[in-house]
N, CA, C and O atoms as a GROMACS GRO file, in nm:
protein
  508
    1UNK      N    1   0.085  -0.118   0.000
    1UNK     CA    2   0.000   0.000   0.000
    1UNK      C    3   0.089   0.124   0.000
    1UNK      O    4   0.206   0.110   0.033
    2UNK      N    5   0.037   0.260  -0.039
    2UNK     CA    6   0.129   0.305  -0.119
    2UNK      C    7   0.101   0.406   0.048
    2UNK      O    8  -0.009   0.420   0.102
    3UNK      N    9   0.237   0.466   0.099
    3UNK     CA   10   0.194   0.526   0.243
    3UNK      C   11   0.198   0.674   0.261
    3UNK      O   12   0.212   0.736   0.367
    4UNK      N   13   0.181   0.732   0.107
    4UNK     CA   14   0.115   0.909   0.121
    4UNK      C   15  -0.064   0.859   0.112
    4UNK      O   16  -0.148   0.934   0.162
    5UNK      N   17  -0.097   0.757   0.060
    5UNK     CA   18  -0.252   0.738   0.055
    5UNK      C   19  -0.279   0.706   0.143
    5UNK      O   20  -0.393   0.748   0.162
    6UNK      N   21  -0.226   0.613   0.280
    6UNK     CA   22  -0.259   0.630   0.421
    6UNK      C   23  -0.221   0.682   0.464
    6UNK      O   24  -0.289   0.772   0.415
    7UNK      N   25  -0.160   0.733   0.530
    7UNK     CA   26  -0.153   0.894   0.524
    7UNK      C   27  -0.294   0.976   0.538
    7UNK      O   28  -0.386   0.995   0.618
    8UNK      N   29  -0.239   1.021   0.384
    8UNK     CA   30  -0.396   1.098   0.357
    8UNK      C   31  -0.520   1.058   0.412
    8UNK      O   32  -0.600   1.142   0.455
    9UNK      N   33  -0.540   0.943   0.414
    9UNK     CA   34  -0.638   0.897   0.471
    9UNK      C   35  -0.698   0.874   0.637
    9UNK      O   36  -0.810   0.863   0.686
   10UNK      N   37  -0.546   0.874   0.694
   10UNK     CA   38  -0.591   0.913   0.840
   10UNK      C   39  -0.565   1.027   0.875
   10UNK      O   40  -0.600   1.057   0.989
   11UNK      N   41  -0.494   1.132   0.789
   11UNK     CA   42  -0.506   1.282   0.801
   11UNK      C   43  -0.656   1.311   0.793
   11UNK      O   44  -0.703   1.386   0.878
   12UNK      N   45  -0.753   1.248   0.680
   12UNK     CA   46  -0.878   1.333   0.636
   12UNK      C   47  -0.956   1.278   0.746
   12UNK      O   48  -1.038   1.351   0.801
   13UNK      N   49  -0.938   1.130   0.793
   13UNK     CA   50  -1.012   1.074   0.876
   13UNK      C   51  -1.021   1.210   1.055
   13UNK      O   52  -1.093   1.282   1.124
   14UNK      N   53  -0.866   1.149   1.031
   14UNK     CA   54  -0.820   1.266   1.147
   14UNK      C   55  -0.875   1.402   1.164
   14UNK      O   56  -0.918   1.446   1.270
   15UNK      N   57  -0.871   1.477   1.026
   15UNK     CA   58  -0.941   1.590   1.080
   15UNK      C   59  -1.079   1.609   1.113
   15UNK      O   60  -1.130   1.681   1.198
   16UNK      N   61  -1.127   1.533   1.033
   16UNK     CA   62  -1.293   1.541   1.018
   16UNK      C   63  -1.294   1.462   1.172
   16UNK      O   64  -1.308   1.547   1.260
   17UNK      N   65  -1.288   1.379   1.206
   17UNK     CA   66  -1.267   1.366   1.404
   17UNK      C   67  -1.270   1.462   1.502
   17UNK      O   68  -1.346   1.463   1.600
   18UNK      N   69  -1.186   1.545   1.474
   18UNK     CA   70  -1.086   1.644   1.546
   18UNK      C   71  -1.252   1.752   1.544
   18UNK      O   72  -1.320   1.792   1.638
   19UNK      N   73  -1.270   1.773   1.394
   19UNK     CA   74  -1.386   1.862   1.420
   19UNK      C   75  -1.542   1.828   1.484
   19UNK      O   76  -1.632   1.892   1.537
   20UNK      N   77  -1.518   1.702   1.449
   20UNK     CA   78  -1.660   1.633   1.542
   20UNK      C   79  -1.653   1.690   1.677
   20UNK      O   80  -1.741   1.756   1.733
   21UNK      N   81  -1.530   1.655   1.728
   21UNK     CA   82  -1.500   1.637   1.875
   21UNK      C   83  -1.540   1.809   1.946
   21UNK      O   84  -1.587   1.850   2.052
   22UNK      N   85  -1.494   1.867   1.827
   22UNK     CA   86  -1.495   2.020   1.880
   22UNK      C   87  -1.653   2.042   1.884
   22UNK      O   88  -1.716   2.092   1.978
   23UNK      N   89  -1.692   2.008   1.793
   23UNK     CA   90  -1.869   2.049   1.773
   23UNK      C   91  -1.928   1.979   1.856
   23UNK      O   92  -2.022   2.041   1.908
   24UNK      N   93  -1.912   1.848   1.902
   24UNK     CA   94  -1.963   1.788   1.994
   24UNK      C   95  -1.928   1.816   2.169
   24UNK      O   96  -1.990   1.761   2.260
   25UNK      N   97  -1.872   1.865   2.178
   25UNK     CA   98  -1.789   1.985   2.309
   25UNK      C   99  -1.921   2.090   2.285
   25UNK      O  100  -2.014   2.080   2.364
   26UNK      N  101  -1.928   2.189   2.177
   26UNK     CA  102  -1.968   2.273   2.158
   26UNK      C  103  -2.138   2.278   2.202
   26UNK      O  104  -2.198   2.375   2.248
   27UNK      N  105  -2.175   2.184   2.182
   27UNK     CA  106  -2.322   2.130   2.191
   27UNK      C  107  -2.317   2.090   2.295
   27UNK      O  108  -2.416   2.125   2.359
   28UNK      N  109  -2.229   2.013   2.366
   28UNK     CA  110  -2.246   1.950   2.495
   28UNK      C  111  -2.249   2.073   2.612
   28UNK      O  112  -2.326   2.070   2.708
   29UNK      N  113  -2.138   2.196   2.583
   29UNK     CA  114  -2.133   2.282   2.651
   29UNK      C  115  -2.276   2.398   2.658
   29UNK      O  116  -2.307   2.479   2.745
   30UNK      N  117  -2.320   2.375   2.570
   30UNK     CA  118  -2.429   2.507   2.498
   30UNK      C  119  -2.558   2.422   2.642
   30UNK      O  120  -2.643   2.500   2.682
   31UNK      N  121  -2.561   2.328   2.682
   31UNK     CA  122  -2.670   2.302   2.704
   31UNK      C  123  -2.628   2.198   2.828
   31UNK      O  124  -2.677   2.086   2.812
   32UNK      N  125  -2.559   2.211   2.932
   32UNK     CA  126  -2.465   2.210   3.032
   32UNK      C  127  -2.350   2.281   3.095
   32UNK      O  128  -2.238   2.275   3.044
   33UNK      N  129  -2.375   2.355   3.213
   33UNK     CA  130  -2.349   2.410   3.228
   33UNK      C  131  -2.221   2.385   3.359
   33UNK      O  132  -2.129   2.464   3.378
   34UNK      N  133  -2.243   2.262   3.436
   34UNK     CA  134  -2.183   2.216   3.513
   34UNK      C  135  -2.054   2.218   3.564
   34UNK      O  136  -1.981   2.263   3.475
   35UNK      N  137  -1.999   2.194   3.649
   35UNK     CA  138  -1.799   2.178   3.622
   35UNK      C  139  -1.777   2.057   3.579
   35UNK      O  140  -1.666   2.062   3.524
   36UNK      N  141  -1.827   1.929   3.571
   36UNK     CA  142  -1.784   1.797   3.533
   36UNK      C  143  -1.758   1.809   3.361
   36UNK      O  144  -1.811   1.870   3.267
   37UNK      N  145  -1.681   1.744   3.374
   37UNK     CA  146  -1.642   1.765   3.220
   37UNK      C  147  -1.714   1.654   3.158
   37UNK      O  148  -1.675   1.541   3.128
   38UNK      N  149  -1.852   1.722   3.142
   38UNK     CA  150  -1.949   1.599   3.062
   38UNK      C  151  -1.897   1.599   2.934
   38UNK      O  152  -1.856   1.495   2.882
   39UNK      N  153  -1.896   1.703   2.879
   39UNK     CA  154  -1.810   1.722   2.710
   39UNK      C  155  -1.761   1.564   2.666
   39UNK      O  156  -1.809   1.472   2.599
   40UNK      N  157  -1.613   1.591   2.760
   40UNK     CA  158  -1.470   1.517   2.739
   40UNK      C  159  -1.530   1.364   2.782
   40UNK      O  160  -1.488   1.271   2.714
   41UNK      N  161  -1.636   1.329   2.899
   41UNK     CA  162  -1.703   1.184   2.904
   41UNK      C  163  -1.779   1.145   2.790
   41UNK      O  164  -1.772   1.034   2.739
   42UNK      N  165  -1.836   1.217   2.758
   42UNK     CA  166  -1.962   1.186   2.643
   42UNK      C  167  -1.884   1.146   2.510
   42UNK      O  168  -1.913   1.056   2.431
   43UNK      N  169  -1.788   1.227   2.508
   43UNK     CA  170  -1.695   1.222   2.356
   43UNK      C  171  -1.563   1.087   2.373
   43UNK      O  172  -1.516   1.031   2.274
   44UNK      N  173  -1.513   1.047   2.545
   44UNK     CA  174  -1.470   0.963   2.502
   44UNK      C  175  -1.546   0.836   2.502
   44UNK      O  176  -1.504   0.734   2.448
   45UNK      N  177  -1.700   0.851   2.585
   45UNK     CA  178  -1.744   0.706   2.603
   45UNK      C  179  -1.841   0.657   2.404
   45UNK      O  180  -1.892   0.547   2.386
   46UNK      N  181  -1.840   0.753   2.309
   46UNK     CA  182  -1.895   0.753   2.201
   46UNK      C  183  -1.805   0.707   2.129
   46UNK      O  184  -1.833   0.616   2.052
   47UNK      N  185  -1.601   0.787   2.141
   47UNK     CA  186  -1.566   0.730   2.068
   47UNK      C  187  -1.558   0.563   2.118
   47UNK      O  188  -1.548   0.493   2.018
   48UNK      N  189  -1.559   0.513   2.195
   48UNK     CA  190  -1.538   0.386   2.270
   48UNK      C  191  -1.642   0.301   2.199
   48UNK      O  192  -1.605   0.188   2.167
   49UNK      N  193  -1.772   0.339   2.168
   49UNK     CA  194  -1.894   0.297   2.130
   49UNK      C  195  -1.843   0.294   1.974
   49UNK      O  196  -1.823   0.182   1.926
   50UNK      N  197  -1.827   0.380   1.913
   50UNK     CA  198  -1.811   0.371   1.765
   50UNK      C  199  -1.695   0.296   1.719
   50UNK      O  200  -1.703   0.226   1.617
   51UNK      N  201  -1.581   0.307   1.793
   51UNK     CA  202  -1.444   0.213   1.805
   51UNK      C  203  -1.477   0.070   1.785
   51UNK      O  204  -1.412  -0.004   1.711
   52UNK      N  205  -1.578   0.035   1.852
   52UNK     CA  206  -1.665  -0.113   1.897
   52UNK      C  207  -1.723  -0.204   1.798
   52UNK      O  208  -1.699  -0.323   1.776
   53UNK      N  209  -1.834  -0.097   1.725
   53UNK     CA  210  -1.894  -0.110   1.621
   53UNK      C  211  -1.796  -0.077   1.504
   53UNK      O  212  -1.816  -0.123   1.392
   54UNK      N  213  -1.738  -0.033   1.519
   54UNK     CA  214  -1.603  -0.056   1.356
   54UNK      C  215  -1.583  -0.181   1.361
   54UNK      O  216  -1.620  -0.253   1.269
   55UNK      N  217  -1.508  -0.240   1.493
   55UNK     CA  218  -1.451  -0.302   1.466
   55UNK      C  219  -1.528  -0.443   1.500
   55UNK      O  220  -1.461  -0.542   1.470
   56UNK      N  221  -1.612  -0.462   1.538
   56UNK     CA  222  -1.729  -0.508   1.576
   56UNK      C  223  -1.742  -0.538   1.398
   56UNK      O  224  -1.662  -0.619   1.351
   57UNK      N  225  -1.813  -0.492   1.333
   57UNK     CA  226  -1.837  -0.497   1.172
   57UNK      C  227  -1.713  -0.517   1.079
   57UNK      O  228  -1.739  -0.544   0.961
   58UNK      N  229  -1.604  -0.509   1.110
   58UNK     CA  230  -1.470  -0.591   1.033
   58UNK      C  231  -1.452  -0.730   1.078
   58UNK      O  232  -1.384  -0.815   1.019
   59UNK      N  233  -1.508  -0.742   1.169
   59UNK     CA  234  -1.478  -0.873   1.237
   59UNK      C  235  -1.578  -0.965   1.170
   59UNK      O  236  -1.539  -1.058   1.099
   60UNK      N  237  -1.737  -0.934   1.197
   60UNK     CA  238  -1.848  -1.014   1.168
   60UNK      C  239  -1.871  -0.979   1.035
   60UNK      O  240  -1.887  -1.092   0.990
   61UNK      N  241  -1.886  -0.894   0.927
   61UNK     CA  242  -1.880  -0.869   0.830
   61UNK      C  243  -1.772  -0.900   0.747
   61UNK      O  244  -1.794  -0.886   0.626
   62UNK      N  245  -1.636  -0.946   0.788
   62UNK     CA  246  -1.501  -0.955   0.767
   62UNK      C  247  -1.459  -0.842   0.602
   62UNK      O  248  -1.432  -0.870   0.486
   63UNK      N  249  -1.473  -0.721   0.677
   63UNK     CA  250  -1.443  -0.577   0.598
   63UNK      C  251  -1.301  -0.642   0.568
   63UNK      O  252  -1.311  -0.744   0.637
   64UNK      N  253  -1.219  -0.646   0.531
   64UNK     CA  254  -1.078  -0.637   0.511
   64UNK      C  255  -1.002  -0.531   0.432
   64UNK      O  256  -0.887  -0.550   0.392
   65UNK      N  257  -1.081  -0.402   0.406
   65UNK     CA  258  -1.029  -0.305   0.315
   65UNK      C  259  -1.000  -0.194   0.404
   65UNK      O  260  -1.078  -0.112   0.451
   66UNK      N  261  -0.811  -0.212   0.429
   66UNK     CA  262  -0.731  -0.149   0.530
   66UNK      C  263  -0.794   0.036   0.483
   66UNK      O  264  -0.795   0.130   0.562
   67UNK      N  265  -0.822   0.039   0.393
   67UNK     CA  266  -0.847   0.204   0.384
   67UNK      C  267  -0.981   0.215   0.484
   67UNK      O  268  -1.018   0.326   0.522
   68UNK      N  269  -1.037   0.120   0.516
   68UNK     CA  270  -1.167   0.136   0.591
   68UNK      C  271  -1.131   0.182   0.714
   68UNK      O  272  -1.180   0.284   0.763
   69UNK      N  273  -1.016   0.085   0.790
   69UNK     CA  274  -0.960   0.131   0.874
   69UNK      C  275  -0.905   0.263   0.885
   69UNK      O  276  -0.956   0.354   0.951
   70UNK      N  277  -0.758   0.273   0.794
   70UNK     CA  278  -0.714   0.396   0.830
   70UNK      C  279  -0.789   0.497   0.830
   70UNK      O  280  -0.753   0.578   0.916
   71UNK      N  281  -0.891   0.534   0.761
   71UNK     CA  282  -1.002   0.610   0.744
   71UNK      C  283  -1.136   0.610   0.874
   71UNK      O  284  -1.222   0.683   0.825
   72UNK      N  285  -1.161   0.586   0.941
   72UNK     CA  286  -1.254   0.530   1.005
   72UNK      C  287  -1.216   0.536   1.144
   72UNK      O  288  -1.263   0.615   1.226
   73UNK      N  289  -1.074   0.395   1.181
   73UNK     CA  290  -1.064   0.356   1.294
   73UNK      C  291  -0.956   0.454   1.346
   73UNK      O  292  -0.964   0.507   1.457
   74UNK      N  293  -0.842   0.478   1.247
   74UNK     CA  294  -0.710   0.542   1.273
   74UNK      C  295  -0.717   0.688   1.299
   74UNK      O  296  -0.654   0.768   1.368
   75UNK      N  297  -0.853   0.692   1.188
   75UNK     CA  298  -0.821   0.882   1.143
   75UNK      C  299  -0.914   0.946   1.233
   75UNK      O  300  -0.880   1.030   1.316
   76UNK      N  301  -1.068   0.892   1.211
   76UNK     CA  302  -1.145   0.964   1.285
   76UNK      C  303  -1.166   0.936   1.407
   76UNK      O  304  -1.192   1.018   1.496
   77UNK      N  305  -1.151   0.782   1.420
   77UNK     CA  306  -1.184   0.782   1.574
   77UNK      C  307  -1.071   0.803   1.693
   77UNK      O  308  -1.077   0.803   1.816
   78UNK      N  309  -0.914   0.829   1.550
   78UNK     CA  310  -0.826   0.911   1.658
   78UNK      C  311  -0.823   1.027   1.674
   78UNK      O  312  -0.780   1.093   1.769
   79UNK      N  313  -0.884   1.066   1.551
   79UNK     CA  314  -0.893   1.222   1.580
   79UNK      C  315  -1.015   1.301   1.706
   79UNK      O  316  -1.012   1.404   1.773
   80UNK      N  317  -1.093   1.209   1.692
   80UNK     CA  318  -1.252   1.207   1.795
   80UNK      C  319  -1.151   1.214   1.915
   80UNK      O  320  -1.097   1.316   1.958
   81UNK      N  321  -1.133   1.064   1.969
   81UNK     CA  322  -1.048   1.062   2.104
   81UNK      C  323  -0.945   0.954   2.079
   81UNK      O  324  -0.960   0.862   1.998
   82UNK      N  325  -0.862   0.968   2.141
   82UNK     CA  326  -0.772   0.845   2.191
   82UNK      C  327  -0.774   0.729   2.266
   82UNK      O  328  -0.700   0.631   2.269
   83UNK      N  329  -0.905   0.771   2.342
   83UNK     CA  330  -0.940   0.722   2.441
   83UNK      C  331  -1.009   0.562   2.375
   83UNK      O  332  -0.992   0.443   2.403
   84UNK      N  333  -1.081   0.626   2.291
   84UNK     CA  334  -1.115   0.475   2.173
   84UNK      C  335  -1.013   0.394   2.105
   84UNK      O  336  -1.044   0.328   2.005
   85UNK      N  337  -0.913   0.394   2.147
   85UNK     CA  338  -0.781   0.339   2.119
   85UNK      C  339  -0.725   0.278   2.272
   85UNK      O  340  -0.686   0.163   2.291
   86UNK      N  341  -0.731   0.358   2.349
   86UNK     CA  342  -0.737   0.302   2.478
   86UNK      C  343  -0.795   0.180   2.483
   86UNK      O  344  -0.727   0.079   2.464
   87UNK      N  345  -0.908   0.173   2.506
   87UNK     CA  346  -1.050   0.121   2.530
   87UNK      C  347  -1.038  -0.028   2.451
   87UNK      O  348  -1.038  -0.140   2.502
   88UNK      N  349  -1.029   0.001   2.340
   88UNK     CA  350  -0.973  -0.121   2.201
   88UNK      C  351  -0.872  -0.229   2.243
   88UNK      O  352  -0.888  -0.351   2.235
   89UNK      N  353  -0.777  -0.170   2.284
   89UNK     CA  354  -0.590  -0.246   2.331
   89UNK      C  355  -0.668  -0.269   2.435
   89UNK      O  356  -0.726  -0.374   2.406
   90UNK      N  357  -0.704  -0.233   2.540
   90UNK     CA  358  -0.766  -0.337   2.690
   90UNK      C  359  -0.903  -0.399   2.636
   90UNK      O  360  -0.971  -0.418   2.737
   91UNK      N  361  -0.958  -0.430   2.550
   91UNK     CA  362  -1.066  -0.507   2.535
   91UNK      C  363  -1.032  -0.630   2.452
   91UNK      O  364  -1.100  -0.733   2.455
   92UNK      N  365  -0.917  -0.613   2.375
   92UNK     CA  366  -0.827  -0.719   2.323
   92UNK      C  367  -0.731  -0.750   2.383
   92UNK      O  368  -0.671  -0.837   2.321
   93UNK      N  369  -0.664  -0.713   2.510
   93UNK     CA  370  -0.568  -0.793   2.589
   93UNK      C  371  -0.663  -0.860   2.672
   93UNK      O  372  -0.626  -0.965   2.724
   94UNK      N  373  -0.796  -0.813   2.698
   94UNK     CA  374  -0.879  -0.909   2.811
   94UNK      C  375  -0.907  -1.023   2.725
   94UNK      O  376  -0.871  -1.137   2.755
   95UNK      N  377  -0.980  -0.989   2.603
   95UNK     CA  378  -1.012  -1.100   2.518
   95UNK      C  379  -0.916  -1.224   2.446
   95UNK      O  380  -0.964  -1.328   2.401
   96UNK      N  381  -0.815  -1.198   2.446
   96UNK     CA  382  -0.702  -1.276   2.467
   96UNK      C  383  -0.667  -1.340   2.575
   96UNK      O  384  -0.586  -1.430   2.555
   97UNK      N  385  -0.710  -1.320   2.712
   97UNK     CA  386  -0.653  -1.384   2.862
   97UNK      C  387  -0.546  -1.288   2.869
   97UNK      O  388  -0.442  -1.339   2.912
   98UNK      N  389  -0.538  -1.169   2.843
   98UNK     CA  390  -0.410  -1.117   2.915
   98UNK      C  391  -0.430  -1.027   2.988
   98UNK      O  392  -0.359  -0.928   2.972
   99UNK      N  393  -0.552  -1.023   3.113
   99UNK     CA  394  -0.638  -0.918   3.197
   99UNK      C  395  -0.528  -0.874   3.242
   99UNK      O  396  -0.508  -0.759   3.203
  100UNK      N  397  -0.408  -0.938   3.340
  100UNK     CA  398  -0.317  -0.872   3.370
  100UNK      C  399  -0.208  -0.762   3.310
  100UNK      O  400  -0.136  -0.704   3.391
  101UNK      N  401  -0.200  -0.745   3.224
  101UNK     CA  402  -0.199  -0.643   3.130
  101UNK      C  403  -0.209  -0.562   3.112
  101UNK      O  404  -0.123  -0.475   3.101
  102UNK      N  405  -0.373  -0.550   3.094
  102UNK     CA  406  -0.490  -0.497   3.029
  102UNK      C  407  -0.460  -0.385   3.173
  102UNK      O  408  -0.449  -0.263   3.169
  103UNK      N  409  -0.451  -0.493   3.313
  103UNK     CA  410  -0.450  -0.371   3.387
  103UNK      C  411  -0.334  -0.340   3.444
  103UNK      O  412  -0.334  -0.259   3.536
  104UNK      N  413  -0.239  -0.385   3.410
  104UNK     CA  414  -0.173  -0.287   3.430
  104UNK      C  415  -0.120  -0.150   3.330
  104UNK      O  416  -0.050  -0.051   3.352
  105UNK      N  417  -0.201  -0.206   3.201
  105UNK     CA  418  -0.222  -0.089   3.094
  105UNK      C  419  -0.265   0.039   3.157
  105UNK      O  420  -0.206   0.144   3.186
  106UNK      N  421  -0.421  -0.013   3.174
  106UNK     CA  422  -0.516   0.068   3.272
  106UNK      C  423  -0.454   0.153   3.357
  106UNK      O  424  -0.488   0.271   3.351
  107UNK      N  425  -0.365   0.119   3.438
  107UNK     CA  426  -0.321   0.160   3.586
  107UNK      C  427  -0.211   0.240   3.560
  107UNK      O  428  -0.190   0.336   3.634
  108UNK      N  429  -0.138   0.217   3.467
  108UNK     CA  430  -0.002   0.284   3.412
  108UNK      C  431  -0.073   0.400   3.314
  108UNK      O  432  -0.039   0.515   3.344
  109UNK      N  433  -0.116   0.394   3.262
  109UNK     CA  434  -0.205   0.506   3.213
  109UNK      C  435  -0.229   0.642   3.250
  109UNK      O  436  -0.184   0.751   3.216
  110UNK      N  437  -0.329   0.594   3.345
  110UNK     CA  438  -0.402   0.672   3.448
  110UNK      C  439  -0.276   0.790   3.525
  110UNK      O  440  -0.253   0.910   3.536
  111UNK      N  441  -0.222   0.654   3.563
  111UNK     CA  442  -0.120   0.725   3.680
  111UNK      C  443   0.018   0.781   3.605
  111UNK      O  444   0.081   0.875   3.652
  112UNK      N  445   0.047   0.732   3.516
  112UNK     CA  446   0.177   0.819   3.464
  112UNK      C  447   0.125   0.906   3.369
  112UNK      O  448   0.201   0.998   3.340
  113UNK      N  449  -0.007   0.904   3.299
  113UNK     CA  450  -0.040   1.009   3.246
  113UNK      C  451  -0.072   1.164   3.342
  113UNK      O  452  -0.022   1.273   3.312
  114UNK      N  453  -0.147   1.145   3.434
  114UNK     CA  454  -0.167   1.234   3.567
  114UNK      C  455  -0.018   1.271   3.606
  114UNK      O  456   0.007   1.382   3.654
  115UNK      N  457   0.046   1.209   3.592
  115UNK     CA  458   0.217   1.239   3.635
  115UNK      C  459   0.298   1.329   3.555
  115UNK      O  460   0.370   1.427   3.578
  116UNK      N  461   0.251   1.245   3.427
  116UNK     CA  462   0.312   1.330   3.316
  116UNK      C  463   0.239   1.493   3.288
  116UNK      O  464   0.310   1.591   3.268
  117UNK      N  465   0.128   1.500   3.291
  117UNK     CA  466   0.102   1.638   3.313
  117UNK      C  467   0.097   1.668   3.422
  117UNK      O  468   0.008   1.750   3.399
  118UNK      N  469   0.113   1.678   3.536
  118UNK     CA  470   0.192   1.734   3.629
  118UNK      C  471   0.314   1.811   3.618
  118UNK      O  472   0.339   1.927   3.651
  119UNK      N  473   0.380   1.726   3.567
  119UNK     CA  474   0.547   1.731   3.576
  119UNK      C  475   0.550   1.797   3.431
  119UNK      O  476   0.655   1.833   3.377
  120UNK      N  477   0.429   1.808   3.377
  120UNK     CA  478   0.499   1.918   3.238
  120UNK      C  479   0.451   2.057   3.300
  120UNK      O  480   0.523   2.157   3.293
  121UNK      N  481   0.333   2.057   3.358
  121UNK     CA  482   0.297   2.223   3.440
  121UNK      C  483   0.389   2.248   3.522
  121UNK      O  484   0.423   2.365   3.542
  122UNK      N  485   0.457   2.129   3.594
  122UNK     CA  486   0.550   2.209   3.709
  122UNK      C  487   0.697   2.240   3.586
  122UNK      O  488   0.757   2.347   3.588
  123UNK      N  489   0.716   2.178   3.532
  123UNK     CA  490   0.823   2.216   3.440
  123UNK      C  491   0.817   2.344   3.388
  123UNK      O  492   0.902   2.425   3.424
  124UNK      N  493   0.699   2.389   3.280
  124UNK     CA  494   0.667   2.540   3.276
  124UNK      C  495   0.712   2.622   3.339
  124UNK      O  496   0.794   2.701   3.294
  125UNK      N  497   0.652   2.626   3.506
  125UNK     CA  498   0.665   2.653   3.614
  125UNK      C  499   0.780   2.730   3.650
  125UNK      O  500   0.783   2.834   3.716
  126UNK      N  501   0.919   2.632   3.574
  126UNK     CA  502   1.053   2.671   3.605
  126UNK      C  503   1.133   2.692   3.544
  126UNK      O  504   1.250   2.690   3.582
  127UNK      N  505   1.102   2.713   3.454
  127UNK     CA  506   1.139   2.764   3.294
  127UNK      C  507   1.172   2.905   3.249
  127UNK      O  508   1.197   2.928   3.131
   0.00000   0.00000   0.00000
């Protein structure tokens, strides 16, 4: 496969994501007003849902046309969230038997991501 056409393809996927995500913030905010960041839940538990059903329908449908993917799974639903990429890698290390893994995926995540922005604000900080 030729790799400026994937590429391109999880660029276009990607952006058109990226702008969902914003419009879907936008709407979520217009009509909630709260401090919980319903936005950022709603948008990653959808991409998680749509992540599912992609791949959910390559599986049982057996899609095999990688542009479906890069387009679809790579572009938009990385551009949407990451979090649907998250979600994906621990639902296939569980489904494999490799729960232990899965959580310490989970757990390393969480906690060195929270770490890692930390330690980039306090870095700022001293700069």
């Amino acid at each position: 496969m030729n790799i400026w056409r994937t590429v391109l393809l999880i660029g276009l996927g990607g952006g058109i994501g990226s702008i969902a995500r914003y419009l879907t913030a936008l709407y979520v905010q217009k009509h909630y007003a709260g401090v919980f960041p319903l936005a950022t839940l709603m948008i990653n538990i959808f991409g998680s849902l749509l992540i599912g059903i992609l791949f959910g329908c390559m599986e049982r449908y057996q899609w095999s046309n990688p542009d479906l993917k890069f387009l679809f799974i790579i572009g938009f639903c990385g551009g949407y969230t990451t979090f649907s990429a998250f979600a994906i890698e621990n639902v296939n290390l569980m489904q494999t038997n490799q729960t232990a893994a899965a959580f310490a995926y989970i757990g390393l995540s969480v906690i060195l991501g929270l770490a890692a922005t930390w330690a980039g604000l306090s870095l700022v900080k001293v700069i």
